[in-house]
N, C-alpha and C positions, 0 to 999 in steps of 0.2 A: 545447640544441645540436641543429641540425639533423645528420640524418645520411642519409646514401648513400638508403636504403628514403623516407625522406621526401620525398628527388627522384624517386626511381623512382615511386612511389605518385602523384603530381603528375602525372609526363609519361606516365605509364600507367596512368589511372584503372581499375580497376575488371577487373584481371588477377590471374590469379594465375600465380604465379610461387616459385620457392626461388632462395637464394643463401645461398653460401657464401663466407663469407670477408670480407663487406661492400663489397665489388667487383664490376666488369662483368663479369671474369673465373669469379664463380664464381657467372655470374647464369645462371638458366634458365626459360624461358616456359614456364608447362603448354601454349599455345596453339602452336606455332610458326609459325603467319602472324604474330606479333607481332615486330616485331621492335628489338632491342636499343636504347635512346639511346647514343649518342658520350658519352667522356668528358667532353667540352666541354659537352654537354648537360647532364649530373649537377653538372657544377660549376656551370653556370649559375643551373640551377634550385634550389638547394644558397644558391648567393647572394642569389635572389629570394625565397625562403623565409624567409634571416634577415631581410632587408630587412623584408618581411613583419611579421615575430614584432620587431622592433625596433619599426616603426609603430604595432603595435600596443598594445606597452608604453607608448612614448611620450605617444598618443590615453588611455590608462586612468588616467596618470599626469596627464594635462592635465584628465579629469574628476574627480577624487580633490580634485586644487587649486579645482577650481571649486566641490567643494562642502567646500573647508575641511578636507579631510583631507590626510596624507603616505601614504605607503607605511610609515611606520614606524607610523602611528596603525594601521591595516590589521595590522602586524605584531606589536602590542600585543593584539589581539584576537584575535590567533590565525589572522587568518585571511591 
């Protein structure tokens, strides 16, 4: 599951930052020339993220098939 810090982390590489509460509301830059994303922005990138982590399940699940294994062979093994 993507969550709230996983967008922020994204559109604000390499900040630090505390929040409270897992909202914009209880977000706070150590930097304050930084300044906050829009809601619309957390949600977007929130979106782009799953997108993301879907693709990439997809692509792992398409090499799995191509060398004759499932996800369930995978989960036989433990791994």
């Amino acid at each position: 599951m993507i969550r709230f810090e996983d967008a922020l982390n994204k559109l604000r590489p390499n900040t630090e930052w505390v929040c409270y509460g897992g909202n914009l509301e209880g977000l706070t830059f150590m930097d304050n020339s930084i300044t906050k994303p829009t809601q619309n922005e957390i949600d977007n990138t929130i979106s782009e993220l799953e997108a993301e982590a879907k693709n990439a399940k997809a692509a792992a699940q398409a090499k799995l098939a191509a060398l004759g294994l499932t996800v369930e062979d995978l989960q036989a093994l433990g791994l």
